[in-house]
C-alpha positions as CSV (number, residue, x, y, z in Angstrom):
1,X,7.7,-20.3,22.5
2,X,8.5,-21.2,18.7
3,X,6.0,-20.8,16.0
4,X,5.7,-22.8,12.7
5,X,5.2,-20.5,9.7
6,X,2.1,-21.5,9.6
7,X,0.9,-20.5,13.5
8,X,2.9,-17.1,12.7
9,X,1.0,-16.4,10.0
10,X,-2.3,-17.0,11.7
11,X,-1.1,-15.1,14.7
12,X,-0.3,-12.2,12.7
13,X,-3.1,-11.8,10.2
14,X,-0.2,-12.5,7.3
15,X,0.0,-15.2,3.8
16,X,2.7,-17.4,4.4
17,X,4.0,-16.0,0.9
18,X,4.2,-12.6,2.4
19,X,6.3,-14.1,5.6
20,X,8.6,-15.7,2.8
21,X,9.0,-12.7,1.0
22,X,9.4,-10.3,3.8
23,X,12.5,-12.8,5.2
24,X,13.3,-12.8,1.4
25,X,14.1,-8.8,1.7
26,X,15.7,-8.6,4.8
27,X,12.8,-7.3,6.5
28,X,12.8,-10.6,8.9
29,X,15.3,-12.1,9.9
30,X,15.5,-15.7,8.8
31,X,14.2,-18.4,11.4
32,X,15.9,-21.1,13.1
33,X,14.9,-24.6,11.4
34,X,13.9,-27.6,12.9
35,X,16.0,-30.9,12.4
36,X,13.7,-31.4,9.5
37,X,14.2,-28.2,7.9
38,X,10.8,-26.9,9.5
39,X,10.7,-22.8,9.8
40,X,11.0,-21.9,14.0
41,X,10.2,-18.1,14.7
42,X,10.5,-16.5,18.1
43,X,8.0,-14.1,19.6
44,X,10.6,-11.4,18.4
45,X,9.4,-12.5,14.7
46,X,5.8,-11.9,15.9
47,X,6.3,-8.7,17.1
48,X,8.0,-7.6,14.4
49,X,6.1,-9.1,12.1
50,X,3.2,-7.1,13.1
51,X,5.1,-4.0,13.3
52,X,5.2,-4.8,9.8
53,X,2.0,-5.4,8.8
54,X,0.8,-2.2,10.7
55,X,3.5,0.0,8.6
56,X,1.9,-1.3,5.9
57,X,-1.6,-0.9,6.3
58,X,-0.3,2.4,7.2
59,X,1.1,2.4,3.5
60,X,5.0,3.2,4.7
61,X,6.6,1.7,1.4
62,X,8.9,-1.0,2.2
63,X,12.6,1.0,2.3
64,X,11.0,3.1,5.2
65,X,9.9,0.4,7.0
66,X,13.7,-1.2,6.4
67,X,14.8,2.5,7.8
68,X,12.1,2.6,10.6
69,X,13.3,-1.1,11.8
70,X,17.0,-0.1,11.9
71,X,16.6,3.0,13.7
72,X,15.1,0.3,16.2
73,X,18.1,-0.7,16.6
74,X,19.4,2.1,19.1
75,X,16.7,2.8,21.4
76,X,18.5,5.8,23.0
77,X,18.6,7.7,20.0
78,X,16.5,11.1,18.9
79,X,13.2,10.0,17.6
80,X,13.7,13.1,14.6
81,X,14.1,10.6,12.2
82,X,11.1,8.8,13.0
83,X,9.2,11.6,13.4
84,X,10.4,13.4,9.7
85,X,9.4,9.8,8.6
86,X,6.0,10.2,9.7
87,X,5.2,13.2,8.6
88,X,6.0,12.5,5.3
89,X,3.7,9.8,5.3
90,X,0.7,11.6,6.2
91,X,1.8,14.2,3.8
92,X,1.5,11.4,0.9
93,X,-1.9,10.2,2.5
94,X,-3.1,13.8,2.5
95,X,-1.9,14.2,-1.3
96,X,-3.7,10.3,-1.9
97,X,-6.9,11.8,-0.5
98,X,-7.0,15.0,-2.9
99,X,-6.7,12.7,-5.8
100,X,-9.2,10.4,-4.4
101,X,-11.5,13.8,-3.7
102,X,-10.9,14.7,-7.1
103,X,-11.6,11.3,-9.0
104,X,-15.0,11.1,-6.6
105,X,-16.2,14.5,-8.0
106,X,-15.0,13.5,-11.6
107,X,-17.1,10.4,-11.5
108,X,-20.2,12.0,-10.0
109,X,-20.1,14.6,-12.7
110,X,-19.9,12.1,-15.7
111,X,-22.6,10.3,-13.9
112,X,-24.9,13.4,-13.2
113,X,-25.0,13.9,-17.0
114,X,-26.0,10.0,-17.5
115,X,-28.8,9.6,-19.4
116,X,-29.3,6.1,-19.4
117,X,-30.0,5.5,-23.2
118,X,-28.0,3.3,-25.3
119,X,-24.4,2.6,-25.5
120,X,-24.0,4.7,-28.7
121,X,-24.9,7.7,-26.9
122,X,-23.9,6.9,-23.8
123,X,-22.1,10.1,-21.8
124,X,-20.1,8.2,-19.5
125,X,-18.1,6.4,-21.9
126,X,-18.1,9.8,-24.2
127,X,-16.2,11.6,-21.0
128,X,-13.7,8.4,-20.4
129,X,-13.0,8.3,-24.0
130,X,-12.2,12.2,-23.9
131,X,-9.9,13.4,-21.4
132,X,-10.1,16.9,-22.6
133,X,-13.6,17.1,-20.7
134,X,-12.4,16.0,-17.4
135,X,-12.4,18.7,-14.6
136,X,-9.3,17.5,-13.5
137,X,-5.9,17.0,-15.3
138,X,-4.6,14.5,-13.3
139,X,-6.9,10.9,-11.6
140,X,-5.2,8.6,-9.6
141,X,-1.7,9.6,-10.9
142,X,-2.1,7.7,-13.9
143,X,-0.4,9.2,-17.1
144,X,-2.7,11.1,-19.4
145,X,-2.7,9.7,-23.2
146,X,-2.4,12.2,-25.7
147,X,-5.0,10.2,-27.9
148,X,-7.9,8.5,-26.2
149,X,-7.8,5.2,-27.0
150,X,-11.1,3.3,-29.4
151,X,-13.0,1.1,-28.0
């Protein structure tokens, strides 16, 4: 069976810009075309196209996936690599998940001490505007400004 870009993309859940991009980078092979230049994808594109798209909402960057789908290529192979590959992942979702523990507690705390008055007193924007009296030195991963900026 041959899928336009178009049925691919609704059988897989993906933008037609994403397809592009990921035959753009190698990470799909490029498709047969039609006589009149029309994209033709196999069921091989499917499946891997959703391998894809599960990698991703699995938040594997792009070079891993690239790795994962050439160690593919040798199904008799050790799955080690696979498996180190993994574990890193969930080590960078666990380290995601402390930030994201530490920004929720930051914001509830600058919200506790919300007193709903006007904006010239308002604590919420006091705290963003004053990283010094933040719990936490570090939210989201974002680089801390030595000055806070005016508003």
């Amino acid at each position: 069976m041959r899928f336009t870009i178009g049925k691919l993309a609704k059988a897989t859940d993906v933008l037609v810009t994403t397809i592009r991009y990921y035959e753009s980078i190698g990470l799909l092979d490029e498709p047969d075309r039609s006589e009149s230049g029309q994209r033709l994808y196999t069921e091989d594109a499917v499946e891997r196209l959703a391998f894809i798209r599960h990698a991703r909402d699995l938040g594997f960057p792009v070079e891993t996936i690239r790795e994962l789908i050439a160690l593919q290529i040798d199904p008799g192979q050790d799955c080690e690599r696979v498996d180190e590959i993994a574990r890193h992942q969930l080590g960078e979702v666990q380290r995601r998940i402390a930030q994201l523990k530490s920004l929720e507690t930051e914001l509830k705390r600058m919200l506790s001490s919300c007193e709903a008055g006007k904006i010239a007193s308002c604590s919420v924007l006091a705290a963003l505007g004053h990283h010094e009296g933040c719990l936490h030195d570090e939210h989201g991963g974002q680089e801390v400004l030595a000055k806070p900026p005016s508003i």
